[in-house]
C-alpha positions in Angstrom: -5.7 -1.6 -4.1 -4.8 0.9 -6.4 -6.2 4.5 -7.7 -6.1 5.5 -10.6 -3.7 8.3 -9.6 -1.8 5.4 -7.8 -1.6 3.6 -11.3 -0.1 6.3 -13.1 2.9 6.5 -10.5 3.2 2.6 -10.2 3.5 2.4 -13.9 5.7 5.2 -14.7 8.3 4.2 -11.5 7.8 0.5 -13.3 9.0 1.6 -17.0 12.0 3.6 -15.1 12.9 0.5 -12.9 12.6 -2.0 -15.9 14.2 0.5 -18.6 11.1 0.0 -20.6 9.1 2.0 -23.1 6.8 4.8 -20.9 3.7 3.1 -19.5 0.5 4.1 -18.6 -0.1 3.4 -16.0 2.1 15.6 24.7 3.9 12.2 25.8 3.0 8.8 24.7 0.2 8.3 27.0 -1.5 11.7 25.9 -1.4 10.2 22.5 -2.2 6.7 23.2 -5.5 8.0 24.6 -6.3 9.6 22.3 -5.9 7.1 19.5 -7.6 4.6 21.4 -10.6 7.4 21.5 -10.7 7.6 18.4 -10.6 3.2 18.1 -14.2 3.3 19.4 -15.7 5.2 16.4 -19.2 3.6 15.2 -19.1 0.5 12.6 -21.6 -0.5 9.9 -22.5 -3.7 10.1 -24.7 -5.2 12.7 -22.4 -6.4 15.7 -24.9 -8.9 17.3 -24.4 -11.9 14.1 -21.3 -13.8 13.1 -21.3 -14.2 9.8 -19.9 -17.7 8.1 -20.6 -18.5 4.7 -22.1 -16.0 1.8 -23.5 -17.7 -1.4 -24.2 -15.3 -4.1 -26.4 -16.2 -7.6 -26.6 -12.9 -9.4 -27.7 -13.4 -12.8 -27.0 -10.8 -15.4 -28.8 -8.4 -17.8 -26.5 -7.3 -19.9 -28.7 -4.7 -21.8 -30.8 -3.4 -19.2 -27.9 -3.1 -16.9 -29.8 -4.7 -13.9 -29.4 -7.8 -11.6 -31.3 -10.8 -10.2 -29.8 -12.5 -7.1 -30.3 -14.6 -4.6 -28.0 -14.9 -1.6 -27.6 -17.1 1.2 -26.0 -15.8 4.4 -25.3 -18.1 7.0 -24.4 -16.7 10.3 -24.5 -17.3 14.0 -25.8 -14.9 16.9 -23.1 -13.7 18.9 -25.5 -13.4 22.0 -29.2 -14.3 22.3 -31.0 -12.4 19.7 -34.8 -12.0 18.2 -34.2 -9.7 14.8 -30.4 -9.0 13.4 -29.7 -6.9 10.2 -28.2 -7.1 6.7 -26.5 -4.3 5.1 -28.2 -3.7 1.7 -28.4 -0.6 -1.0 -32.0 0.5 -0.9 -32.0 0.9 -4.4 -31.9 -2.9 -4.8 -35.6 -4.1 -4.3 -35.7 -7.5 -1.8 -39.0 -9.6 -3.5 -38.5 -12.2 -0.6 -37.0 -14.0 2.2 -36.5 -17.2 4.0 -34.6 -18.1 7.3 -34.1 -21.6 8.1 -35.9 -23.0 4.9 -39.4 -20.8 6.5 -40.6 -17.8 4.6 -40.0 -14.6 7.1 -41.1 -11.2 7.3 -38.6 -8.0 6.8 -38.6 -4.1 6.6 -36.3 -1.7 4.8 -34.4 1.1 6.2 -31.4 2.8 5.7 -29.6 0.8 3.1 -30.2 -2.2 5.6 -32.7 -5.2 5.6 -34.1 -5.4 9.5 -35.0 -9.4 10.0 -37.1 -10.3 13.1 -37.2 -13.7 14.0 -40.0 -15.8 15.0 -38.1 -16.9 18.2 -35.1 -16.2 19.9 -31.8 -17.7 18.5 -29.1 -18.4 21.1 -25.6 -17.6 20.8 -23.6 -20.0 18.0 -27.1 -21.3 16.3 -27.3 -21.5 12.9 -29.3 -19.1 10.7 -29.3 -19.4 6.9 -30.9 -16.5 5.5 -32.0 -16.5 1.9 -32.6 -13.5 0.4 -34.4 -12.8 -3.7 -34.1 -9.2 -4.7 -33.5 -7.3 -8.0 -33.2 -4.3 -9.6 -29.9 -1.6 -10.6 -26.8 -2.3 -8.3 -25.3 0.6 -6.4 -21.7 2.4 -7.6 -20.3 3.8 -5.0 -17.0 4.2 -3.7 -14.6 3.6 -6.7 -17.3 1.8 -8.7 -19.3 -1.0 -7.0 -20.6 -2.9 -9.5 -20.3 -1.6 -13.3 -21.5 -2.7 -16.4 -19.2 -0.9 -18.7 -17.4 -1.9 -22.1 -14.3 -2.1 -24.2 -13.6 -2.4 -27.1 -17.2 -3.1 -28.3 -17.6 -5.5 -25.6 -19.1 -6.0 -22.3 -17.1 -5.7 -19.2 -19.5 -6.0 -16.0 -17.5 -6.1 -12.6 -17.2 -5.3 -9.2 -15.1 -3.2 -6.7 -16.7 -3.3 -3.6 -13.8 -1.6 -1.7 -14.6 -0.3 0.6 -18.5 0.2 1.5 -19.6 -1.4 -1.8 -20.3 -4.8 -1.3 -23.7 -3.8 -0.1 -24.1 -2.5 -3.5 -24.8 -5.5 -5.1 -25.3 -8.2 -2.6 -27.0 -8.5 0.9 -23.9 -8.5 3.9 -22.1 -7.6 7.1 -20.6 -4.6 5.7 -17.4 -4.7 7.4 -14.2 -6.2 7.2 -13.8 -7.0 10.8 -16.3 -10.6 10.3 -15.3 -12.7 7.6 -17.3 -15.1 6.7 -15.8 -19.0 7.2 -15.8 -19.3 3.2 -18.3 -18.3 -0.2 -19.4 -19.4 -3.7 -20.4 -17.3 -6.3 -22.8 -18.4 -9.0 -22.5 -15.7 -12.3 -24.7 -16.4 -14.9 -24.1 -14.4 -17.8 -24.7 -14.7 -22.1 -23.2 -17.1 -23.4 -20.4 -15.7 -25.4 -18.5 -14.1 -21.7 -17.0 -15.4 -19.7 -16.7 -14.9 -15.4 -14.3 -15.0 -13.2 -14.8 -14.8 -9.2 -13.0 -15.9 -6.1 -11.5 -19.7 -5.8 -11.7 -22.6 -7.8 -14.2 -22.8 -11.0 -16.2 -25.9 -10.1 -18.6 -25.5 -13.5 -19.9 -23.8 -16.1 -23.7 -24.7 -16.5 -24.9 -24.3 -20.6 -28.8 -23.0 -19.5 -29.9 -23.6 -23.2 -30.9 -19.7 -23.4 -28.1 -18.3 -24.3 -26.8 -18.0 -21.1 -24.2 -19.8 -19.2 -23.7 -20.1 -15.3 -20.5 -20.2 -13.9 -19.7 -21.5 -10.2 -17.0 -20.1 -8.3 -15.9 -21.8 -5.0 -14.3 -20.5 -2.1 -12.8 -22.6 0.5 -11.0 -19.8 2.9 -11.6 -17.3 4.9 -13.2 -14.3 3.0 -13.9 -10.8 3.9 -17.3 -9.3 2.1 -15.2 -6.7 -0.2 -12.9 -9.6 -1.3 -15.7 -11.4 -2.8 -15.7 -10.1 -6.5 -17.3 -11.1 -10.2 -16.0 -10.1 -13.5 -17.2 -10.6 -16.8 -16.2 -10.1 -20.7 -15.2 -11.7 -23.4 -12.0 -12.9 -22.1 -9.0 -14.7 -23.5 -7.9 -17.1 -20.7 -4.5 -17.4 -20.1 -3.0 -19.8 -17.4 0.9 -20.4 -16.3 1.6 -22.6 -12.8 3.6 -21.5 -9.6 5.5 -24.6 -9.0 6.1 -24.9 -5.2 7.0 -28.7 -5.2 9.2 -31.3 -7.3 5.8 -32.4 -7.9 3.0 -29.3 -7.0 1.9 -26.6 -8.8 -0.5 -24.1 -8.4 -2.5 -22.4 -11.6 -2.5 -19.0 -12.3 -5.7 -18.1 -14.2 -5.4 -15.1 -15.9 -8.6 -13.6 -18.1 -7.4 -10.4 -20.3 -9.3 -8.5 -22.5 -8.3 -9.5 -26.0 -7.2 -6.7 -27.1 -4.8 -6.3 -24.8 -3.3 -9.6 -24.2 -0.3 -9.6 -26.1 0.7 -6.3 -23.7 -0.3 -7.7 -20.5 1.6 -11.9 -21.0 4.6 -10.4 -20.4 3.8 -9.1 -16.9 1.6 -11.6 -16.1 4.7 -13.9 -17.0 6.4 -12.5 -14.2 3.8 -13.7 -11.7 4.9 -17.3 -10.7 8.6 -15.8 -9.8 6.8 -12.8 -7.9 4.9 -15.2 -5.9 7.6 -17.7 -4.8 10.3 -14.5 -3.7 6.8 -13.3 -1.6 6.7 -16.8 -0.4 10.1 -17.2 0.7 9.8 -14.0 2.8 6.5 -14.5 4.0 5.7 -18.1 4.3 3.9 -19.8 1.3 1.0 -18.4 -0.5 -1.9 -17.9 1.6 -4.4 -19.9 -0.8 -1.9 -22.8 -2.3 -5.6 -25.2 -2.4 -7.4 -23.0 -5.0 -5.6 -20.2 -7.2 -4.2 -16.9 -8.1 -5.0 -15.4 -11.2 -6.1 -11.7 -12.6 -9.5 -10.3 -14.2 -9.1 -7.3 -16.1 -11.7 -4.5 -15.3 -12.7 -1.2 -16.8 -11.2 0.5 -13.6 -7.9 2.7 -14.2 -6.3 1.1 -11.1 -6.1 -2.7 -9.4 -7.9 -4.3 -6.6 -6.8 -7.4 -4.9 -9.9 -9.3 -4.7 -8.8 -12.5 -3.1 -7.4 -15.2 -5.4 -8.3 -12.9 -8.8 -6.9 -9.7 -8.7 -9.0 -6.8 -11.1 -6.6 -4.6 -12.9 -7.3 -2.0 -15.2 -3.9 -2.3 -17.4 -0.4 -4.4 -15.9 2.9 -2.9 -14.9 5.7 -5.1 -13.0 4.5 -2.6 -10.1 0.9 -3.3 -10.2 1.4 -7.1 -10.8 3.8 -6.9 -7.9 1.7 -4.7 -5.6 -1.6 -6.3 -5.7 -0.1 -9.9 -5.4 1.3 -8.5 -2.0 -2.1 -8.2 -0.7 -2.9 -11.7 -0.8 -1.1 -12.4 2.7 -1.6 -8.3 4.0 -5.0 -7.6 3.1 -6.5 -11.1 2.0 -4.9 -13.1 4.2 -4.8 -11.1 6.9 -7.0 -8.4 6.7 -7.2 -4.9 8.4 -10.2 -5.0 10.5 -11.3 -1.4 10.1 -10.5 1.6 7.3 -9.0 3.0 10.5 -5.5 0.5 10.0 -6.0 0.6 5.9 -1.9 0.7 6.0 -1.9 -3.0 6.8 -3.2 -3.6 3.7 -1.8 -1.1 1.7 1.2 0.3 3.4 2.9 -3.3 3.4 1.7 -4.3 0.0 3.4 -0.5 -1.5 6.2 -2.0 1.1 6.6 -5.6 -0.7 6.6 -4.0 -4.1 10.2 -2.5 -2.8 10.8 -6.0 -1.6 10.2 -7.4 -5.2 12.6 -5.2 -6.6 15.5 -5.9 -4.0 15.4 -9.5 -4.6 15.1 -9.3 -8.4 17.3 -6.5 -9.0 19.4 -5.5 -6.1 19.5 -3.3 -3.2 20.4 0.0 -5.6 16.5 -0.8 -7.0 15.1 -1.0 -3.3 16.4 2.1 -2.0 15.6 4.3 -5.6 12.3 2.6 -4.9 12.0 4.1 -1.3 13.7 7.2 -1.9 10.5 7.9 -4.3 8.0 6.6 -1.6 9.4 8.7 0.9 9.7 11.5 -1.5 5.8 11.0 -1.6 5.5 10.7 2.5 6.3 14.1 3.3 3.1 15.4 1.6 0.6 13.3 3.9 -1.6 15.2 6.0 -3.0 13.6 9.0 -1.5 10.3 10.6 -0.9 7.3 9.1 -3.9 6.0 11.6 -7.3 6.9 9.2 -9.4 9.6 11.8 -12.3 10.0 9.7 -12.9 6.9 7.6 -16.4 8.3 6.4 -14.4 9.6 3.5 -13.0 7.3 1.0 -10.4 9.3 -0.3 -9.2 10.0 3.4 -8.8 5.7 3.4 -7.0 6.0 0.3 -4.7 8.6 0.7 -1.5 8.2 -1.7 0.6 9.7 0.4 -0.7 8.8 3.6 -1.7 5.2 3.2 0.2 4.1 0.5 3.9 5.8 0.9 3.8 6.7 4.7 2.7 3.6 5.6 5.3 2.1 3.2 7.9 4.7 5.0 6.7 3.3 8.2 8.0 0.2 7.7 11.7 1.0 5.9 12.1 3.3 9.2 11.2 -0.3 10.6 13.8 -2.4 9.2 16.2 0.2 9.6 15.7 0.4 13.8 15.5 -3.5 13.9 18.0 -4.3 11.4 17.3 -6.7 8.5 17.2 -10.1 10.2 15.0 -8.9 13.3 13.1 -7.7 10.5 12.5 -9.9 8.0 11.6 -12.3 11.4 9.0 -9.7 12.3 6.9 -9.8 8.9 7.1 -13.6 8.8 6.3 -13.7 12.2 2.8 -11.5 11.8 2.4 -13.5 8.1 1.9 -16.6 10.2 0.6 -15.2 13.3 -2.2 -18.2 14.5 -4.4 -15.3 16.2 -4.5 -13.0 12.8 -4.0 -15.6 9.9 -6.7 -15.6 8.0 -8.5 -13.2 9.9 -8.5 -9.4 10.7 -5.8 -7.2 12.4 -5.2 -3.6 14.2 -1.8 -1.8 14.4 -1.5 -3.0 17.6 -1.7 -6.7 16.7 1.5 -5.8 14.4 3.0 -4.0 16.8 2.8 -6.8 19.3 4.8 -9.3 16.9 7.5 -6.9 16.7 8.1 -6.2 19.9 8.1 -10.0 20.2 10.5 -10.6 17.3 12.9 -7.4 18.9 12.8 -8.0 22.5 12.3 -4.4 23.2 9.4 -2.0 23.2 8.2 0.1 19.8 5.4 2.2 21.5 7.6 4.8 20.5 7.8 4.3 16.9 4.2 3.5 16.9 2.7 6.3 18.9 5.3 8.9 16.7 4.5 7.4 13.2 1.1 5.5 13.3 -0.9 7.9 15.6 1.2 10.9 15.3 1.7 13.3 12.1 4.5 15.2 9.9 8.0 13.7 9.9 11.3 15.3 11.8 13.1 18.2 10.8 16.7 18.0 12.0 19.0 21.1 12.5 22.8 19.4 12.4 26.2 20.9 13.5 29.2 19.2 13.7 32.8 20.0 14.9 35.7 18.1 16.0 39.1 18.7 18.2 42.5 16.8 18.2 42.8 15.2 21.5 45.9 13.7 21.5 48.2 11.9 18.6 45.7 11.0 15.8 42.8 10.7 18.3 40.1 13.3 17.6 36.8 13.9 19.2 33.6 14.7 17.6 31.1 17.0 18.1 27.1 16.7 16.9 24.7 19.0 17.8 21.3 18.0 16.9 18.3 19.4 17.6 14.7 19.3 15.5 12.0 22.0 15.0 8.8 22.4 16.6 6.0 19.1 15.9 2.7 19.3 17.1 2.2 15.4 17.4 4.5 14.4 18.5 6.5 17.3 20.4 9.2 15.7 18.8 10.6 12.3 17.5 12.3 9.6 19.2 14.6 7.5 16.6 18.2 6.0 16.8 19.6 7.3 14.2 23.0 6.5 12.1 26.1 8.9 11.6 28.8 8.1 9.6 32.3 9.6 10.4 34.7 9.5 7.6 38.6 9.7 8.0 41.4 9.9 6.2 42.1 5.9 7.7 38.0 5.3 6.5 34.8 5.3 7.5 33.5 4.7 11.1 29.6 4.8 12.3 27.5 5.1 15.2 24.3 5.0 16.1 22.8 6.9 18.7 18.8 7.4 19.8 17.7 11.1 19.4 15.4 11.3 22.6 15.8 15.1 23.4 14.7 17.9 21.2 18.1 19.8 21.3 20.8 17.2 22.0 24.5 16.5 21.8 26.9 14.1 21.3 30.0 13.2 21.0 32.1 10.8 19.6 36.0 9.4 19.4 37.9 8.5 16.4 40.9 7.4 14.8 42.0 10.0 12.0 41.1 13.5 11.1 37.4 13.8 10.0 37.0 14.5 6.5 33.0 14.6 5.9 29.9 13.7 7.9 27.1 11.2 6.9 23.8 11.8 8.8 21.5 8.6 8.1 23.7 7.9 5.3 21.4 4.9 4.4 18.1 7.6 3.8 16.2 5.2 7.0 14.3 7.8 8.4 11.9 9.7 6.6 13.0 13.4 7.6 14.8 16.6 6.5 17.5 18.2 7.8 19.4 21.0 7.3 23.6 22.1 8.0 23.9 24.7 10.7 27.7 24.6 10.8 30.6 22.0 9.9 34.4 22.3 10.5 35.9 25.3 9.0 39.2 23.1 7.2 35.8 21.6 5.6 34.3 24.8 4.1 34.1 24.9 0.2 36.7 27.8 -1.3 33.8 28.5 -4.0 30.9 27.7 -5.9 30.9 24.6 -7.4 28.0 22.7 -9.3 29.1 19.4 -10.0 27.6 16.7 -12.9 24.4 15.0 -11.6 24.7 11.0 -11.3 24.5 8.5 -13.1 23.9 10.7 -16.3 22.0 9.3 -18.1 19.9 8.1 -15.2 16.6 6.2 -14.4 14.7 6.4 -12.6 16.3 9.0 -10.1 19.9 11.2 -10.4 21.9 13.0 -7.7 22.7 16.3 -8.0 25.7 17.9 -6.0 27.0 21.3 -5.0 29.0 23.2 -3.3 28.6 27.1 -1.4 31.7 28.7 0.2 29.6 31.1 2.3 26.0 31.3 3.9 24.1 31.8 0.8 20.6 31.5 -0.7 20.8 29.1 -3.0 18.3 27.9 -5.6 18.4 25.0 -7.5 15.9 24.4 -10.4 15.5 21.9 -13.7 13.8 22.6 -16.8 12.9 21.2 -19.7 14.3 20.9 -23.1 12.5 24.2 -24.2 13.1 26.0 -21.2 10.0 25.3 -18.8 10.7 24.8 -15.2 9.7 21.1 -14.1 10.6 21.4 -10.6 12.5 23.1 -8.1 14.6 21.3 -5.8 16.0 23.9 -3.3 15.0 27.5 -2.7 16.7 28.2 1.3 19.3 29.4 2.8 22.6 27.3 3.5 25.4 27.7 5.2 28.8 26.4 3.6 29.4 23.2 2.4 28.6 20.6 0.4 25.2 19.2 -0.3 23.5 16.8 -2.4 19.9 16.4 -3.4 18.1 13.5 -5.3 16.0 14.1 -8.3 13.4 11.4 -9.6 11.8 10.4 -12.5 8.2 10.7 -10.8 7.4 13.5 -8.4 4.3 14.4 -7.0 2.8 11.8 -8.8 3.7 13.3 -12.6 6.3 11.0 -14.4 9.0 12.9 -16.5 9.7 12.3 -20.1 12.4 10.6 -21.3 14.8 13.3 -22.8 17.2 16.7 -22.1 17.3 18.0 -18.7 18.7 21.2 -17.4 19.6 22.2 -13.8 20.8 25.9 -12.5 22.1 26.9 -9.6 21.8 30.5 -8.7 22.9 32.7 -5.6 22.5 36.3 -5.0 26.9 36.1 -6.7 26.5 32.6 -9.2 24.7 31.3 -12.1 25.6 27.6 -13.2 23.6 25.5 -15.2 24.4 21.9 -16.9 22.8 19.0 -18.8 21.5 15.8 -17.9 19.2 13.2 -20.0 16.6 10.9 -18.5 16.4 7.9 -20.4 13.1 5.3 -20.0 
């Protein structure tokens, strides 16, 4: 899913990507422990059923903004049970209902619907509750159920994510028990149209000026996938071929309006989902669909089969199609491990953009996410998943988790990798079903042979992100033989004391470039390395893996800048990031700032002290979730003894 805030980003990185017009859009134990404390934090949803198969007929008033439904919920006791519980918004009045064909007695409390039964029920039985209530749906969360417009139109829909399927419809509020598969029944006037999860199996003409459309929904589901939307849509469908002779529809339903700004995107969709398929094994729901509703909400959601989407972007298209193998497919089985849904589909946007337009695109597309990263608060893990905007966390959720799993391919290296996600894609014990960190972290220590507790304890369960202290020297040994000095050492971390990460350094000589990798285990370490050549510059995680910072302490003194220098930021014009380079002949405070056009400052990119040498520092189109204008740029660099400012132009 995607926030609104989320949208803005995705869209504005999307225009600066495509070069389109501007968009809207302790040890480990210690800390296992504790994590695993924190796994046992209450539920909703009542843990004694197993639920398997939710039909929902909600019929629509569109004037009076109110719902009649009736839903069936078949489900199994997990032990031997005389009562069990639905989760249902008390504002929603339940007239009646029946288990196992017999009218039954119930009470309300809570937001739930307690159900005694008139016997006890043994563990796998069959129950088929059916359940008549009415009344004004529930909008919690980002906006439950809606009935909203555009345009001069209705536009009803649902975002259940992610306590707000109980809104509108009696359930098991919690992603952890799918049910086995759905149908929902929409009836609705006459000139709108629904869309819902699966396959449309009719559209019923009630002679009343209503309509009744039935959605079917062979696969696994979880309850905040199931969705409805409703307007007066233009219905667009294109095909993913994935045989010589097989071909899936897309089903797209668009607001009018908007149509002729959204085909282009939506275009794009049967390419997106055969590079997704090539990496991750074919698309999770090949039998039925994928398709798009647009919604009133500023963001998307990736309700399984028909994604909701407030506007479309390359991004959003890209990221919400993602979720239909991590977070459909499988699904995270509390708000706790949210980053399996949206960490990895925020990942496979970056994955989109390497196959369709290079590796340059893929690593611009990272550098921004891990731009983003360093502002989470909190570990990746969700502690208090009461609050919804602590499960959706931008920075935490989205572009740490994304973070999480660059640093990932850069430890494993890209075939181990790529062998990993297709590995937990296809997983027999998660496809389909739910997952927990540790289900994912299992399949990559599978896939690598080795252990990851480290990276998982440090970068799911811990917090912050390293900050390196680097010095580097060398000495002639003998001949053309020199050896290498790095001292390395990183500043205080609460959780974890430190981090643990091989990390890459690049040696370049006047014969070329050599590299090393060493794992950074100590706080304060050293090491040393043998090459052919006088060193002429140091590369520490030349290929930006890790998300960190770091800062000079000392280099060679051959190496040492004469004088100030501020060099021309690259490319010029750029999009949708530039590099900006300079150089400091002495310990100095340096500051480094851009401004607008008319003199405003936009952001400041260094304000520290530095010792001599040459740096380099990325700025991006989008930071801190604000996109830039296209247009004039200026950046100054100032020390207590120089002033040096120069032009660059952002183009979109």
């Amino acid at each position: 899913m995607n926030k609104f805030i989320l949208t803005l980003l995705y869209l504005s990185l999307s225009s600066a990507l495509l070069g389109q017009g501007k968009e809207f859009i302790a040890s480990e134990k210690k800390q296992f422990l504790a994590a695993d404390k924190l796994l046992k934090t209450a539920y909703p949803g009542d843990q004694t059923i197993d639920i398997k198969y939710y039909k929902l007929d909600i019929t629509l008033n569109v004037s009076a903004q109110n719902i009649k439904g009736i839903t069936v919920v078949n489900l199994n006791p997990v032990n031997t049970i005389n009562q069990f519980f639905l989760d249902l918004n008390d504002m929603l009045t339940v007239d009646s209902l029946t288990i196992n064909g017999t009218k039954n007695t119930f009470s309300r409390s809570n937001n739930q619907i307690i159900i005694p039964l008139s016997r006890s029920y043994s563990a796998g039985e069959l129950i088929s509750a059916v359940i008549y209530y009415e009344g004004y749906p529930g909008n919690s969360g980002f906006g439950s159920f809606t009935f909203g417009s555009h345009n001069g139109s209705p536009s009803i829909y649902t975002l259940s994510e992610p306590y707000g399927a109980s809104d509108w419809f009696p359930c098991k509020d919690t992603p952890a028990d799918k049910a086995d598969s759905s149908d929902t029944w929409i009836t609705c006037p006459s000139d709108l149209y629904a869309a819902s999860n699966g396959v449309l199996t009719d559209i019923v003409d009630n002679n009343n000026g209503t309509k009744t459309f039935k959605w079917k929904n062979s696969y696994p589901i979880a309850q905040y996938l199931i969705s409805l939307a409703v307007s007066n849509y233009t219905v667009y469908t294109n095909y993913y071929k994935y045989s010589p002779v097989d071909s899936m529809p897309i089903v797209n339903h668009i607001y009018p309006e908007t149509f002729s700004i959204a085909k282009p995107f939506l275009d794009l969709t049967p390419a997106m989902i055969k590079i997704y398929s090539g990496l991750f094994g074919q698309y999770p729901f090949i039998k039925e669909k994928y398709g798009h509703a647009q919604f009133g909400w500023g963001g998307g959601m990736e309700h399984q089969t028909c994604t909701s989407a407030g506007s479309f972007s390359e991004l959003l298209v890209s990221h919400e199609l993602a979720h239909q193998w991590f977070g459909d497919k499988i699904t995270c089985k509390d708000w706790h491990n949210i980053w399996l849904n949206e960490g990895f589909a925020t990942y496979c946007s970056g994955l989109y953009y390497e196959q369709t337009y290079g590796t340059t695109s893929y690593f611009s597309y990272m550098t921004s996410e891990m731009n983003s990263a360093k502002s989470a608060v909190g570990s990746v893990w969700v502690q208090n998943i009461s609050d919804v905007n602590e499960i959706f966390d931008e920075s935490r959720s989205y572009a740490k988790g994304s973070a999480v799993l660059h640093m990932l391919r850069g430890v494993t290296g890209d075939s181990v990798f790529f062998r990993i996600m297709r590995t937990y894609a296809s997983d027999p014990a998660l496809v389909y079903k739910c997952a927990a960190t540790e289900d994912f972290q299992r399949d990559a220590e599978a896939v690598y042979g080795q252990s990851l507790n480290y990276f998982f304890q440090e970068w799911i369960y811990g917090e912050n992100y390293p900050q390196y202290g680097l010095s580097w020297k060398y000495n002639l040994v003998s001949g053309d033989i020199y050896n290498v000095t790095v001292d390395l050492s990183q500043q205080d971390n609460s959780n974890p004391a430190f981090f643990i990460m091989p990390i890459k350094i690049k040696l370049s000589t006047l014969p070329g470039d050599t590299s090393f990798t060493v794992l950074n285990n100590l706080k304060i370490q050293e090491f040393t390395f043998t090459v052919k050549g006088k060193p002429t510059d140091l590369s520490f995680d030349p290929d930006n893996y890790i998300l960190k910072s770091y800062s000079l302490n000392d280099i060679p003194d051959d190496l040492k800048p004469q004088s100030f220098d501020l060099k021309q930021n690259y490319p010029n014009p750029f999009n949708p990031s530039t590099t900006i380079e300079y150089s400091i002949p002495q310990r100095s405070h340096v500051i480094l700032k851009v401004y607008n056009e008319i003199g405003n400052e936009v952001a400041e990119l260094v304000n520290e002290d530095k010792i001599a040498g040459t740096y380099s520092v990325e700025f991006p189109a989008v930071q801190n979730n604000k996109s830039f204008a296209s247009g004039v740029y200026y950046y100054t660099l100032t020390s207590d003894t120089y002033t040096s400012t120069k032009k660059m132009i952002l183009l979109k």
